[in-house]
Chimera marker file (.cmm) of the C-alpha trace (Angstrom):
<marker_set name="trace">
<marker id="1" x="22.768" y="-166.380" z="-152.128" r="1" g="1" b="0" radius="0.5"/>
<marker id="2" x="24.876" y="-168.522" z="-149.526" r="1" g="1" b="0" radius="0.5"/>
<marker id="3" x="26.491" y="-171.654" z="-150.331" r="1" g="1" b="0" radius="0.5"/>
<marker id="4" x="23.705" y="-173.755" z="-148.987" r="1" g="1" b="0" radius="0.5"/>
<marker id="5" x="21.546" y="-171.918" z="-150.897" r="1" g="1" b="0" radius="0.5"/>
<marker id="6" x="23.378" y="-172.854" z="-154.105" r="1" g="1" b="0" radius="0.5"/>
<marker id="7" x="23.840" y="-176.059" z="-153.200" r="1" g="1" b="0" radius="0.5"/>
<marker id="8" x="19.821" y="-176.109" z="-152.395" r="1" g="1" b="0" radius="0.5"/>
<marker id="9" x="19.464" y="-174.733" z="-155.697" r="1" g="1" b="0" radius="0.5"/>
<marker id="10" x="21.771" y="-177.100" z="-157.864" r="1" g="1" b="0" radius="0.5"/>
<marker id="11" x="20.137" y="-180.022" z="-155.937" r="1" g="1" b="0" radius="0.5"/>
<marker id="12" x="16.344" y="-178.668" z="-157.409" r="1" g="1" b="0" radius="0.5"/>
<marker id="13" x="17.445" y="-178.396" z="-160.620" r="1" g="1" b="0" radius="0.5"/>
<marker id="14" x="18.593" y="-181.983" z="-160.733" r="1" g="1" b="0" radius="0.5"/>
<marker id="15" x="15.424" y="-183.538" z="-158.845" r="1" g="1" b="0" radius="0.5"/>
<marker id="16" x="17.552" y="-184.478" z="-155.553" r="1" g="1" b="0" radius="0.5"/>
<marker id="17" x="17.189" y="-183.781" z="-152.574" r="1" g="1" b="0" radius="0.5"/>
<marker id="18" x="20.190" y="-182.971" z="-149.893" r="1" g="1" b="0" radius="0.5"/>
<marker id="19" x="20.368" y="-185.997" z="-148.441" r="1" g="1" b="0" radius="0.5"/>
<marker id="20" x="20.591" y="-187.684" z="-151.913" r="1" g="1" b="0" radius="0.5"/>
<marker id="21" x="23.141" y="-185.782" z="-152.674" r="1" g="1" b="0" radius="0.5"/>
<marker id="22" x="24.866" y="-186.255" z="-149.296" r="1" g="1" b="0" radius="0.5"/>
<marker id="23" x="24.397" y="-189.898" z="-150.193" r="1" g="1" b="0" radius="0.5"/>
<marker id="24" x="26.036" y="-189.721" z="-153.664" r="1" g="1" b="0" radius="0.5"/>
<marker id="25" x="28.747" y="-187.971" z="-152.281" r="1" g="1" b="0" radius="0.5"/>
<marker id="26" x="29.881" y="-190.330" z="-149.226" r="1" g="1" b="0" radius="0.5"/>
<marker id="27" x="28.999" y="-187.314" z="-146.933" r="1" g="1" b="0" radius="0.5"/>
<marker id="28" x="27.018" y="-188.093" z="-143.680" r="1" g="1" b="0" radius="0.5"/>
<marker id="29" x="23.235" y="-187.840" z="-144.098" r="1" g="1" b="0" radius="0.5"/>
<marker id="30" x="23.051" y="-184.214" z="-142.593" r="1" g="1" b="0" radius="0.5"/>
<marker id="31" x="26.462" y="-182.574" z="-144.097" r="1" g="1" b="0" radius="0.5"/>
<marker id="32" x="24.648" y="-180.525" z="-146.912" r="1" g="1" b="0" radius="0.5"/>
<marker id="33" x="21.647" y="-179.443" z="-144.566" r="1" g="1" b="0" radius="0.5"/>
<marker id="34" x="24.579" y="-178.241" z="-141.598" r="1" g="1" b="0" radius="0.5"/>
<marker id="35" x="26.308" y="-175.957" z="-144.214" r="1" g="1" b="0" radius="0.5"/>
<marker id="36" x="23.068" y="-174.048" z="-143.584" r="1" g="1" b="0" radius="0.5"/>
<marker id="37" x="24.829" y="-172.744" z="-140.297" r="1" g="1" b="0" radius="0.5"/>
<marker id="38" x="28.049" y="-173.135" z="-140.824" r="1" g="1" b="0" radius="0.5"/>
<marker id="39" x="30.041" y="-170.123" z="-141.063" r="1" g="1" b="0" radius="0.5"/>
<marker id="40" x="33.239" y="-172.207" z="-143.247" r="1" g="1" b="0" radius="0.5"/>
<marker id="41" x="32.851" y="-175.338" z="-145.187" r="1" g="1" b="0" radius="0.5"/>
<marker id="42" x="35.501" y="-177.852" z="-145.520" r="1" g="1" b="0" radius="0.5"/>
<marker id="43" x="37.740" y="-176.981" z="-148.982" r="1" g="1" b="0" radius="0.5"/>
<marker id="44" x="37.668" y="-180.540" z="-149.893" r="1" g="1" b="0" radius="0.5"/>
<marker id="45" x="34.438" y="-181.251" z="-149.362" r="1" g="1" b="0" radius="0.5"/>
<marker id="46" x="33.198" y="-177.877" z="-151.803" r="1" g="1" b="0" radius="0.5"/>
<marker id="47" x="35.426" y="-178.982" z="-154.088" r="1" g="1" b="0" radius="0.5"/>
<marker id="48" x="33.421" y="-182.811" z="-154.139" r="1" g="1" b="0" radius="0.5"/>
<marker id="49" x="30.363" y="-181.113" z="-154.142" r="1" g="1" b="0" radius="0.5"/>
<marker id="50" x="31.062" y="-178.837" z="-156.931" r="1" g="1" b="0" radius="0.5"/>
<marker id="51" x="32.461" y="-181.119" z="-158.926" r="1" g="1" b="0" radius="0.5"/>
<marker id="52" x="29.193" y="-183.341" z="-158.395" r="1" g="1" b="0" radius="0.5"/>
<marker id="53" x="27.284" y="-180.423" z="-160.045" r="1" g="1" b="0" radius="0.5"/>
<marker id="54" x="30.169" y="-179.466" z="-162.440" r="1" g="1" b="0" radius="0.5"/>
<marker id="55" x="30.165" y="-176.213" z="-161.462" r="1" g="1" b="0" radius="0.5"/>
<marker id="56" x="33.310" y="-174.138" z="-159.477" r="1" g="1" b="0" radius="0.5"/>
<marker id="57" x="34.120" y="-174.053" z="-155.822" r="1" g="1" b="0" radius="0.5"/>
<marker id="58" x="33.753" y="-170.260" z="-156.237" r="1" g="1" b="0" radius="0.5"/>
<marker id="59" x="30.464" y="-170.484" z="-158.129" r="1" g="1" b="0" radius="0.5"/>
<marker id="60" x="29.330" y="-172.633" z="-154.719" r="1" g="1" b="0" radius="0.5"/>
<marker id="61" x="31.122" y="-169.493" z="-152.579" r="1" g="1" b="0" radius="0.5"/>
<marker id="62" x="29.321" y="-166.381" z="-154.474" r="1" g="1" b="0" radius="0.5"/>
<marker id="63" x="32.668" y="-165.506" z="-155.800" r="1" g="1" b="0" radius="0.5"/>
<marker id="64" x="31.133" y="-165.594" z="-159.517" r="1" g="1" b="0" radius="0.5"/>
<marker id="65" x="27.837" y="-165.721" z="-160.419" r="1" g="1" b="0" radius="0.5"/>
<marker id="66" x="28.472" y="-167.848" z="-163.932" r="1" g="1" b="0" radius="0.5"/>
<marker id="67" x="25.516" y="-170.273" z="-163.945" r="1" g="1" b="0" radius="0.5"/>
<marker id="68" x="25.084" y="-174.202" z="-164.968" r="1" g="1" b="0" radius="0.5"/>
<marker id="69" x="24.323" y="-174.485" z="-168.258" r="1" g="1" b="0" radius="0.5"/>
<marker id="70" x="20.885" y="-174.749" z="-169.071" r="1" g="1" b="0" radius="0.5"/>
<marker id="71" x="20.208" y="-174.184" z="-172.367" r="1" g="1" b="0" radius="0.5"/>
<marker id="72" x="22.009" y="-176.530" z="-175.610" r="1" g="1" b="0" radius="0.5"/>
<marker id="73" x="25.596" y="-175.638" z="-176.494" r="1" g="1" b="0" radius="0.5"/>
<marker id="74" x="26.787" y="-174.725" z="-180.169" r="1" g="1" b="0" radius="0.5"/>
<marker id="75" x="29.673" y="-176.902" z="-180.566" r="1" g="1" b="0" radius="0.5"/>
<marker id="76" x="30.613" y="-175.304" z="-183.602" r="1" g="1" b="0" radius="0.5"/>
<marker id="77" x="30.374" y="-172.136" z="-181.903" r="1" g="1" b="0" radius="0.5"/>
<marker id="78" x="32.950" y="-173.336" z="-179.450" r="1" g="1" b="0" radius="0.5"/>
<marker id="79" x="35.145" y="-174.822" z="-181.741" r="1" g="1" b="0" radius="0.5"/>
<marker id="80" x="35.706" y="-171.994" z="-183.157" r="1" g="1" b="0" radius="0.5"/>
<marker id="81" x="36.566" y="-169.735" z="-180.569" r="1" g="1" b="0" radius="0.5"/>
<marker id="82" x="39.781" y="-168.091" z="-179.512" r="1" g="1" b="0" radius="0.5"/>
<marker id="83" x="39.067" y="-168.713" z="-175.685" r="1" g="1" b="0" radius="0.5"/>
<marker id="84" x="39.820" y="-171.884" z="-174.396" r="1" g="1" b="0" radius="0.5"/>
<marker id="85" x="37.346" y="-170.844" z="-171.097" r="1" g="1" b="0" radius="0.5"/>
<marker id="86" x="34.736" y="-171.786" z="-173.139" r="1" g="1" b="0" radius="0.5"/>
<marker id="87" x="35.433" y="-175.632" z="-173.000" r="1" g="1" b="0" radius="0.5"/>
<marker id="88" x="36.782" y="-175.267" z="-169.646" r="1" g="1" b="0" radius="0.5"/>
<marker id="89" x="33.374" y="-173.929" z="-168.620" r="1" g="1" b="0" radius="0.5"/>
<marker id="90" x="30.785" y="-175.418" z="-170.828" r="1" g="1" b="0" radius="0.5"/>
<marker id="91" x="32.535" y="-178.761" z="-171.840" r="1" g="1" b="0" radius="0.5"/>
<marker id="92" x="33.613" y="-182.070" z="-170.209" r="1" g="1" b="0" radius="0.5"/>
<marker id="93" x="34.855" y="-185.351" z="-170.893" r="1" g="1" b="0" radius="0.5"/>
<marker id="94" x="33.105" y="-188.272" z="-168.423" r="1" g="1" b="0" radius="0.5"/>
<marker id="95" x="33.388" y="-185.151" z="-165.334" r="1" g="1" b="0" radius="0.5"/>
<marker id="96" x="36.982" y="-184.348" z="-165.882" r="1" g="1" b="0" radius="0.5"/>
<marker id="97" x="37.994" y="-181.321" z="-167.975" r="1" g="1" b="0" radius="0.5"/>
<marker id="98" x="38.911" y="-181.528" z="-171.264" r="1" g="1" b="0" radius="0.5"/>
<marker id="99" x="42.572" y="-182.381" z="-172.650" r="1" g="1" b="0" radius="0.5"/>
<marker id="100" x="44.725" y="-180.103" z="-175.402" r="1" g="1" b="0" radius="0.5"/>
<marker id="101" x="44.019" y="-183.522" z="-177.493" r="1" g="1" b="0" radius="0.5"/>
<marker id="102" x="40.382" y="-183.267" z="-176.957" r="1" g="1" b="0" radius="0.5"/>
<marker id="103" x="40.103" y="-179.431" z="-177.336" r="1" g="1" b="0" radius="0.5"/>
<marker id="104" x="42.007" y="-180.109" z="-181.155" r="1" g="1" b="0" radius="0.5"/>
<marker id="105" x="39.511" y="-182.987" z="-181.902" r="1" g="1" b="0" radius="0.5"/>
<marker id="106" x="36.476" y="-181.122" z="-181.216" r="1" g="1" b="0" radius="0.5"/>
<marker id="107" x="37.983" y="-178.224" z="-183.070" r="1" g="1" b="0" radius="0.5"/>
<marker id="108" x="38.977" y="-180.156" z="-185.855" r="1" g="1" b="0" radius="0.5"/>
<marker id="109" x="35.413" y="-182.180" z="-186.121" r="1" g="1" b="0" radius="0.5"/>
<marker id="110" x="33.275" y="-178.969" z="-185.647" r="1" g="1" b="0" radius="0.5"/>
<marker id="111" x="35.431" y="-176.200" z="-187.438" r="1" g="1" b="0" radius="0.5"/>
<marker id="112" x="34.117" y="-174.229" z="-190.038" r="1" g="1" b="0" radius="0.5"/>
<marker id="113" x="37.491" y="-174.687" z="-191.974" r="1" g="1" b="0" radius="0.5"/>
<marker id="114" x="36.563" y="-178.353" z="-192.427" r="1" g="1" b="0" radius="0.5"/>
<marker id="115" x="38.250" y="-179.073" z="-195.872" r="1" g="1" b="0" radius="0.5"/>
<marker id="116" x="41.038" y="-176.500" z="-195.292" r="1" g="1" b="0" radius="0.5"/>
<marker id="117" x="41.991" y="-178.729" z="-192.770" r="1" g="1" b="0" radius="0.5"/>
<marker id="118" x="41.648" y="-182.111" z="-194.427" r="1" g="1" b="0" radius="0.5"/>
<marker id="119" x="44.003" y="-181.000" z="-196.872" r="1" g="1" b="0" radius="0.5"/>
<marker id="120" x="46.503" y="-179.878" z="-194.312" r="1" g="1" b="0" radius="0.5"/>
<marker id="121" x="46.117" y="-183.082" z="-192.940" r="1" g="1" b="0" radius="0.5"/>
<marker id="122" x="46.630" y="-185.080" z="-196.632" r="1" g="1" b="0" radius="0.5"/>
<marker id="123" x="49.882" y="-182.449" z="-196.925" r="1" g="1" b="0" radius="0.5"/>
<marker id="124" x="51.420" y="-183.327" z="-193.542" r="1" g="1" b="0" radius="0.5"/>
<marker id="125" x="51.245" y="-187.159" z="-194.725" r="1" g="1" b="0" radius="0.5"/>
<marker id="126" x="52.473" y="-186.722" z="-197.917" r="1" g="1" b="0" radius="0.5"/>
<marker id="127" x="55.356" y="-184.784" z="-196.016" r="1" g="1" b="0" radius="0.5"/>
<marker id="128" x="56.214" y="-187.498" z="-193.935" r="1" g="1" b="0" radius="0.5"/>
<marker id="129" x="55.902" y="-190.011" z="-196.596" r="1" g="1" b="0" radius="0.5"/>
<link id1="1" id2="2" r="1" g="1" b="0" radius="0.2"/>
<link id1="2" id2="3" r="1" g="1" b="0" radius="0.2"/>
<link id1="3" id2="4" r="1" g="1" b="0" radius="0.2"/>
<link id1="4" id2="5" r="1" g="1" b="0" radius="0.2"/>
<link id1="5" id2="6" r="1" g="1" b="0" radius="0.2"/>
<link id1="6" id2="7" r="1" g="1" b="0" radius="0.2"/>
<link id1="7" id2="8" r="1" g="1" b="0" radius="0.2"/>
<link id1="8" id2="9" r="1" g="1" b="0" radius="0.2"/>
<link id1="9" id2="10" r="1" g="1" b="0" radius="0.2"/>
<link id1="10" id2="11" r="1" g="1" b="0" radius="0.2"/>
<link id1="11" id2="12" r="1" g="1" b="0" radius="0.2"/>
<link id1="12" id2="13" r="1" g="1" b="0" radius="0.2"/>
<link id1="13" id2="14" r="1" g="1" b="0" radius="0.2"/>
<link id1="14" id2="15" r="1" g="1" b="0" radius="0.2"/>
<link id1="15" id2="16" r="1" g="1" b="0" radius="0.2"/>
<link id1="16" id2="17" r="1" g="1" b="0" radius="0.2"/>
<link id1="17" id2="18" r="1" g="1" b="0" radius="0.2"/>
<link id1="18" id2="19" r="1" g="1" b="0" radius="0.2"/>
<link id1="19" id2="20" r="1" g="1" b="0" radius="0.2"/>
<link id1="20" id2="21" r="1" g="1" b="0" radius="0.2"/>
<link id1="21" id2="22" r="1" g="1" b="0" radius="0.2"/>
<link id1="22" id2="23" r="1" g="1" b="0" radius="0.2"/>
<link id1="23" id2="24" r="1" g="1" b="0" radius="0.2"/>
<link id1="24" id2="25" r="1" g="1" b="0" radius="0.2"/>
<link id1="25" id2="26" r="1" g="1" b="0" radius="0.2"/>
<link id1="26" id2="27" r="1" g="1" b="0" radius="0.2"/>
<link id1="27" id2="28" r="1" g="1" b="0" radius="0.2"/>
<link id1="28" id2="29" r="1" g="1" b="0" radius="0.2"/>
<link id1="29" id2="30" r="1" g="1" b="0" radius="0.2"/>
<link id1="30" id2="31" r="1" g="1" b="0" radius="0.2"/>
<link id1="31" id2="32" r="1" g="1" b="0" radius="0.2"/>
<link id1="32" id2="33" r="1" g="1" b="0" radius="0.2"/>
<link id1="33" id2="34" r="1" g="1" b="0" radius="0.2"/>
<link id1="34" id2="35" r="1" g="1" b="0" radius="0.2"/>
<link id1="35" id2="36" r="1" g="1" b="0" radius="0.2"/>
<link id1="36" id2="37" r="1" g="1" b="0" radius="0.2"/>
<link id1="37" id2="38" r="1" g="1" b="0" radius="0.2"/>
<link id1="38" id2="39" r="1" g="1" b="0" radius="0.2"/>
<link id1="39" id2="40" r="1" g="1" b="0" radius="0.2"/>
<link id1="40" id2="41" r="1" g="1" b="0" radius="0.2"/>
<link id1="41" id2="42" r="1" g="1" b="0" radius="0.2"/>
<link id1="42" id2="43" r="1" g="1" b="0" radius="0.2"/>
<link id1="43" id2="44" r="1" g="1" b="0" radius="0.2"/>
<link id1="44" id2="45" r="1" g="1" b="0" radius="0.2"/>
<link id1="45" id2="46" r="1" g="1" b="0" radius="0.2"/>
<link id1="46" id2="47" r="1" g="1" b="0" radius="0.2"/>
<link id1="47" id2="48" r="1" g="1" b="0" radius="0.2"/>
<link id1="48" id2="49" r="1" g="1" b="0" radius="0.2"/>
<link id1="49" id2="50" r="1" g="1" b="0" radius="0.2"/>
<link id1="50" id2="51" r="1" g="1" b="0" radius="0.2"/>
<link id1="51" id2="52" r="1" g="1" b="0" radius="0.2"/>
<link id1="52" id2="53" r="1" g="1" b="0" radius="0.2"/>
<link id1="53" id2="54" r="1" g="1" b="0" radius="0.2"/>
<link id1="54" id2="55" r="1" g="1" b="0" radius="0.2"/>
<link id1="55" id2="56" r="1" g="1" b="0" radius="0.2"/>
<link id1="56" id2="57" r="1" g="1" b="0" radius="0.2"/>
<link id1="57" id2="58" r="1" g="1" b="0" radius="0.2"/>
<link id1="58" id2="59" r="1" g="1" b="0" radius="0.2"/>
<link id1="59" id2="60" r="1" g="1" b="0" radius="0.2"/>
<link id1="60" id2="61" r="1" g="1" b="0" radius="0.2"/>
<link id1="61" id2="62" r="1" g="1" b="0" radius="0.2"/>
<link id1="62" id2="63" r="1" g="1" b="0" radius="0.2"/>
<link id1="63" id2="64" r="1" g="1" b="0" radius="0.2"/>
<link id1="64" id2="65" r="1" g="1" b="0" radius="0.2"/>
<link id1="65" id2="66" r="1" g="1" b="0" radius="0.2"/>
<link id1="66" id2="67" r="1" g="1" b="0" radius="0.2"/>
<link id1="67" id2="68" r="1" g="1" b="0" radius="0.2"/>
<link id1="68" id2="69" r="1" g="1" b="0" radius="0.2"/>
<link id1="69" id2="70" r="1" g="1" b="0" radius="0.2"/>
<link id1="70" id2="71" r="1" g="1" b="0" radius="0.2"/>
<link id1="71" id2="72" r="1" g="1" b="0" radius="0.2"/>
<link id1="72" id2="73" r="1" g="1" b="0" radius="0.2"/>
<link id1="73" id2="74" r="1" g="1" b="0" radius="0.2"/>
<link id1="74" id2="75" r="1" g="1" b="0" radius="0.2"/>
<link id1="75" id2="76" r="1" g="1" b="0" radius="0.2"/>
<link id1="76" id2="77" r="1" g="1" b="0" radius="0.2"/>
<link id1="77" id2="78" r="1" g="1" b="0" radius="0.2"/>
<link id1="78" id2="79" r="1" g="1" b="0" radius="0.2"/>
<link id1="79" id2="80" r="1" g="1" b="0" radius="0.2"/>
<link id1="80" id2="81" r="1" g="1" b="0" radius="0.2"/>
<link id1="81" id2="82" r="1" g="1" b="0" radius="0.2"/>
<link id1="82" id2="83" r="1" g="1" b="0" radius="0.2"/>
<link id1="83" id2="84" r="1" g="1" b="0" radius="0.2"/>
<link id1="84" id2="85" r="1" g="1" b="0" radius="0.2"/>
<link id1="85" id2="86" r="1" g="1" b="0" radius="0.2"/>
<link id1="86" id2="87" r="1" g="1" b="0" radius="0.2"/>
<link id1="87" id2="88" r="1" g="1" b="0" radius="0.2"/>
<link id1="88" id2="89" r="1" g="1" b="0" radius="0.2"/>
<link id1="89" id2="90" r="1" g="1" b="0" radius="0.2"/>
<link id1="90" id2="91" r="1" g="1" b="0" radius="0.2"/>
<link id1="91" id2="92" r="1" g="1" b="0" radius="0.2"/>
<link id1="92" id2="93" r="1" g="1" b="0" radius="0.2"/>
<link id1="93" id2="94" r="1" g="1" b="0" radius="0.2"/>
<link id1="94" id2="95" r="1" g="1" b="0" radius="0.2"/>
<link id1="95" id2="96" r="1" g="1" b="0" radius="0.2"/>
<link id1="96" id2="97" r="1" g="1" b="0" radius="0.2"/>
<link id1="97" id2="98" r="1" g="1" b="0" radius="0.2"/>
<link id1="98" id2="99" r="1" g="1" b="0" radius="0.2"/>
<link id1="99" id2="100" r="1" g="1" b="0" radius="0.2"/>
<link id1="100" id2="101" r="1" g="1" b="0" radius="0.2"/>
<link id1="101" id2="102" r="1" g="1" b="0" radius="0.2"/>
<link id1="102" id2="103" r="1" g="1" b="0" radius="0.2"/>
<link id1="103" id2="104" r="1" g="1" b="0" radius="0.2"/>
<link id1="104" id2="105" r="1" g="1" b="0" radius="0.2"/>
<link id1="105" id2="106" r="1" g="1" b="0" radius="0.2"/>
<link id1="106" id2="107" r="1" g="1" b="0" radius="0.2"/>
<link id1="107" id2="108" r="1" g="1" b="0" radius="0.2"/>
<link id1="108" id2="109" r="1" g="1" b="0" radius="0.2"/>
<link id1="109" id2="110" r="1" g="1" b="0" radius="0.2"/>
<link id1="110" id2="111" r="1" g="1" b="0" radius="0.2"/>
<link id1="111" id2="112" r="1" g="1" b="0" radius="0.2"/>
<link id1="112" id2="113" r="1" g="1" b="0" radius="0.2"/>
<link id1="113" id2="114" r="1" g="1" b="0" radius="0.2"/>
<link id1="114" id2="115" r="1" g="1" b="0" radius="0.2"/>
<link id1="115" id2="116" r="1" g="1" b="0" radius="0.2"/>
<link id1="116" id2="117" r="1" g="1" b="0" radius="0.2"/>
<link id1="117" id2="118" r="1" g="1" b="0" radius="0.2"/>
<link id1="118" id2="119" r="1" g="1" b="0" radius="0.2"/>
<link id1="119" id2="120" r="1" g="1" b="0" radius="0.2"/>
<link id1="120" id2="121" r="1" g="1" b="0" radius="0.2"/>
<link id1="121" id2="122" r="1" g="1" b="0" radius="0.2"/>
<link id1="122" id2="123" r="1" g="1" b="0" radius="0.2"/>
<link id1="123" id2="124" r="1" g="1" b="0" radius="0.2"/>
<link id1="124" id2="125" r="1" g="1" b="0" radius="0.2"/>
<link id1="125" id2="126" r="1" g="1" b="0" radius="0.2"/>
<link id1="126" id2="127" r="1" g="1" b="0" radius="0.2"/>
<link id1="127" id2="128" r="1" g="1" b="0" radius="0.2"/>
<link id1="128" id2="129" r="1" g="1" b="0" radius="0.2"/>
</marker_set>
């Protein structure tokens, strides 16, 4: 698949068509639709465009064939994994990725060691105290 063809794709899934997403973008009305023949793309402008469908620049290049997410995601499935990847690939915060600070909320509000960690928590205050 080429990178306009992933881009065509990515566009579908959302409902939009190139030129709406052109439009969204900033990019003139034909930018999308000329990658078609286009032999290189400008970095910056991948990077815009993949970050407009929150997926990588290489995704957009064929480099790795890691799909959007279409299906729901098991926070507490996340939370409690070893890999940070996971939220890197799966998780946001309003389009940016996520911070150490978020990564420890979401593991602290979704891991299965819930009370083990509330009474951490009540011993670290106590400590301080």
């Amino acid at each position: 698949m080429t990178t306009f063809e992933r881009i065509k794709f990515l566009a579908d899934r959302q409902g939009k068509s190139l030129q709406k997403v052109s439009e969204d973008l900033g990019l003139s009305q034909n930018y999308v639709y000329n990658m078609r023949n286009a032999k290189t793309s400008n970095a910056d402008k991948l990077a815009l465009i993949a970050d407009y469908f929150h997926v990588s620049v290489d995704y957009l290049l064929g480099r790795e064939d890691v799909k959007p997410v279409t299906e729901p995601v098991d926070l507490a499935e996340i939370a409690n994994a070893d890999d940070d990847y996971i939220f890197d690939s799966v998780l946001s915060a309003g389009g940016r990725p996520l911070t150490d600070k978020d990564k420890a909320m979401i593991k602290l509000v979704f891991a299965d060691r819930w009370d083990e960690l509330i009474e951490k928590a009540k011993d670290n205050k106590k400590g301080k105290a």
